[in-house]
BAFI-3210 file (N, C-alpha, C; in Angstrom, 3 decimals, decimal comma, padded with zeros to 6 digits):
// residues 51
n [1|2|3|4|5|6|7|8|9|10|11|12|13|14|15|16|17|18|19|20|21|22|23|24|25|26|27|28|29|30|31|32|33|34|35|36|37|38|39|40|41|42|43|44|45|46|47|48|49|50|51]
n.u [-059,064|-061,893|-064,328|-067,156|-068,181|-070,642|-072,599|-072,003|-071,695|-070,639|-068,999|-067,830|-065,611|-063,539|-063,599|-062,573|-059,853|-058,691|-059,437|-058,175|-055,199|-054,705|-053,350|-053,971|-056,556|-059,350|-061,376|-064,049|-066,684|-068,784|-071,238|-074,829|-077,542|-078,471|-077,307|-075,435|-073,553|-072,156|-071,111|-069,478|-067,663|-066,860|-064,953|-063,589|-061,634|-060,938|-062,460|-063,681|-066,401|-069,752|-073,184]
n.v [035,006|035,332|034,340|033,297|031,695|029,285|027,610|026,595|024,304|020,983|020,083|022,094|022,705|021,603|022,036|025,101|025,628|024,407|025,842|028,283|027,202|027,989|029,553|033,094|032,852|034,125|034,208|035,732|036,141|034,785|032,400|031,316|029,407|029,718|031,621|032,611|030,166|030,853|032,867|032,050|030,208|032,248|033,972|031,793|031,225|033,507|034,950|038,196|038,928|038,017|037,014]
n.w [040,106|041,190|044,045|045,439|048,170|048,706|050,376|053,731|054,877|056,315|054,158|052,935|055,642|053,771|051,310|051,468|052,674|050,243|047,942|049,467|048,845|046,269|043,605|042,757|043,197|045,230|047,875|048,579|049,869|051,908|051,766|053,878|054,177|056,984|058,645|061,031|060,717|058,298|058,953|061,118|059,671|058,029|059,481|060,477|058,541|057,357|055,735|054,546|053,451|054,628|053,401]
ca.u [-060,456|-062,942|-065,562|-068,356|-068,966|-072,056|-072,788|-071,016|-071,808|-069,842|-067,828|-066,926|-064,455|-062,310|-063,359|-062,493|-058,943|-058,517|-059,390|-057,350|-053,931|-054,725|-053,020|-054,627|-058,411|-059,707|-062,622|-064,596|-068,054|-069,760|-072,887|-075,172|-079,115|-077,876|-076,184|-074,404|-072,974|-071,737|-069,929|-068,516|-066,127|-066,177|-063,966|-062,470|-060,924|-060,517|-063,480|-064,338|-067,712|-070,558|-073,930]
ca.v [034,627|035,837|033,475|032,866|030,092|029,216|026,352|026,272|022,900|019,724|020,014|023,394|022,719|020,849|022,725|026,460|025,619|023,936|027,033|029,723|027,140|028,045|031,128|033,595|032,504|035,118|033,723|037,056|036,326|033,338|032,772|029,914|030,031|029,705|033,129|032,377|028,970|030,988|033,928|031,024|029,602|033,251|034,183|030,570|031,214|035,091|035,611|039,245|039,244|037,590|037,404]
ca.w [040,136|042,717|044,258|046,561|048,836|048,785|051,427|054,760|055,865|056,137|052,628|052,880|055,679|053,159|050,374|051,438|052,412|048,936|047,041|049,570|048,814|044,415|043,446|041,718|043,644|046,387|048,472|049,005|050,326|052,107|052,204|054,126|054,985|058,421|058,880|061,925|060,386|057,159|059,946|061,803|058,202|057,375|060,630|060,761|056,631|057,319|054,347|054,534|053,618|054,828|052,573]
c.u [-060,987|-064,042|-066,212|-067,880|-069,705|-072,574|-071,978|-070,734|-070,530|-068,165|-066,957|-065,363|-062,780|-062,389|-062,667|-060,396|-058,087|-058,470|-058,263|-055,975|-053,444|-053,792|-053,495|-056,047|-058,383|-061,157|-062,840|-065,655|-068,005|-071,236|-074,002|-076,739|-079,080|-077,150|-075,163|-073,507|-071,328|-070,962|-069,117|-067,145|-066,106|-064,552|-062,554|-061,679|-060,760|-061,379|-063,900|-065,655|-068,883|-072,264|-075,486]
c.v [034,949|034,975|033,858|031,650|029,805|027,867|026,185|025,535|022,218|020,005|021,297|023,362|022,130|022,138|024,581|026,324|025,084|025,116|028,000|028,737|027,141|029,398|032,010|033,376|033,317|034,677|035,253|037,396|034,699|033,815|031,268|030,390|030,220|030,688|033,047|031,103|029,793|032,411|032,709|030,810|031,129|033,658|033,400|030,819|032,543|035,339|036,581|039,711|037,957|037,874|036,546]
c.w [041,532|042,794|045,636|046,930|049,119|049,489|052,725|055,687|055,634|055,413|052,637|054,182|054,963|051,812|050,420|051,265|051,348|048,077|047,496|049,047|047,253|044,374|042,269|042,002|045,086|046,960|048,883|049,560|050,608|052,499|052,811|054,297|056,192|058,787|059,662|061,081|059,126|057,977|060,204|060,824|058,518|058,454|060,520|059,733|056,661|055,649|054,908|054,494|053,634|054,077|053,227]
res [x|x|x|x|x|x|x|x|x|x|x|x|x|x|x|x|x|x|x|x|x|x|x|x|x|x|x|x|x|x|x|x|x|x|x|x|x|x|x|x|x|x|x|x|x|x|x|x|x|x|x]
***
């Protein structure tokens, strides 16, 4: 399964490393209204693309 993250406040630092420890789930894009906020996780979680 391939997902988005779509929020990169608060929740998402619990929630991202929840999804990368599934197998078989590929975080492939984040995305925040805050652009910089939604680079920042992307970097911190090694997510490839930024949206």
């Amino acid at each position: 399964m391939r997902i988005a993250i779509v929020g990169t406040g608060f929740w998402a630092r619990y929630q991202i490393p929840a999804w990368q420890e599934l197998e078989g789930v590929e975080i492939v894009a984040a995305y925040n209204r805050t652009r910089s906020k939604a680079e920042e996780m992307a970097q911190k979680f090694r997510i490839s693309k930024v949206l």
